[in-house]
N, C-alpha and C positions, 0 to 999 in steps of 0.2 A: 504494500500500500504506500509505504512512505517512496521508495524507488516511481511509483505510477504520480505522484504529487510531484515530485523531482521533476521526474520528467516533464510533465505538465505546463511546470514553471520555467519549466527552460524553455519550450516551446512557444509558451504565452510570451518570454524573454525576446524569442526571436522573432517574433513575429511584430510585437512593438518596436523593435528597433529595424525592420521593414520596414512599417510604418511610419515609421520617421523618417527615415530614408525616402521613399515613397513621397511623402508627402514634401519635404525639402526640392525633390526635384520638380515637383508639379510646381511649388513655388518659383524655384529657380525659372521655369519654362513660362511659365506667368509673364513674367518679368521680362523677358526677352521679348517675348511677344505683346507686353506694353511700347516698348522701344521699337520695337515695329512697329507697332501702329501709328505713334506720334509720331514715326519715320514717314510713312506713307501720306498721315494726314499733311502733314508739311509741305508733301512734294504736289502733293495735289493742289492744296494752295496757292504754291508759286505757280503751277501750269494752270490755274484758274486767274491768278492777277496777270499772268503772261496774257493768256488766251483775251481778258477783258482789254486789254490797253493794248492787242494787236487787232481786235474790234473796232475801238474807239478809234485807232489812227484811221482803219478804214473808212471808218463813217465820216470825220474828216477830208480824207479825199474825196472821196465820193461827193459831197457837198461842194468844194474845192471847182470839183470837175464841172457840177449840172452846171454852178455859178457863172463858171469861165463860156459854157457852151452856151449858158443863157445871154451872157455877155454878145460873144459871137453872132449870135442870131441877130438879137437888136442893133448891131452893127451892121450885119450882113442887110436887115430889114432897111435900114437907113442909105445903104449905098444903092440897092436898089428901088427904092422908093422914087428919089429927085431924077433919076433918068426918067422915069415911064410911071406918072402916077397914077395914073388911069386902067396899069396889070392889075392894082388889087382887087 
């Protein structure tokens, strides 16, 4: 009986210190995989304020552009107007 206790104890011994073991690495893994995520969220971030401010320049040009062609036109309107007013 006392040998089947013994043994018992040891095993209940080893099996706690599994579990702590066990349990230390789930933490450890935790924890890496904290540091990757705030890795991740970061990167996404900066290719999100990238992606907005290579938008923003766009919609600037583009604006830039209609301006310049609306320009263009009422110019283009203007030279041909005093030749022949009577096309429109």
């Amino acid at each position: 009986m006392e040998n089947k206790v013994k043994d018992l104890e040891t095993e209940a011994e080893i099996l706690k210190n599994s579990l702590k073991m066990t349990v230390k690495r789930l933490q450890q893994r935790e924890g890496f995989l904290q540091q990757k995520l705030a890795q991740e969220k970061m990167l996404r971030q900066e290719s999100e304020e990238k992606l907005n401010s290579e938008f923003k320049a766009s919609e600037q040009n583009i604006k830039k552009m209609n301006t310049e062609h609306e320009e263009k036109a009422s110019s283009y309107k203007h030279q041909v107007s005093p030749a022949n007013p009577n096309s429109l």
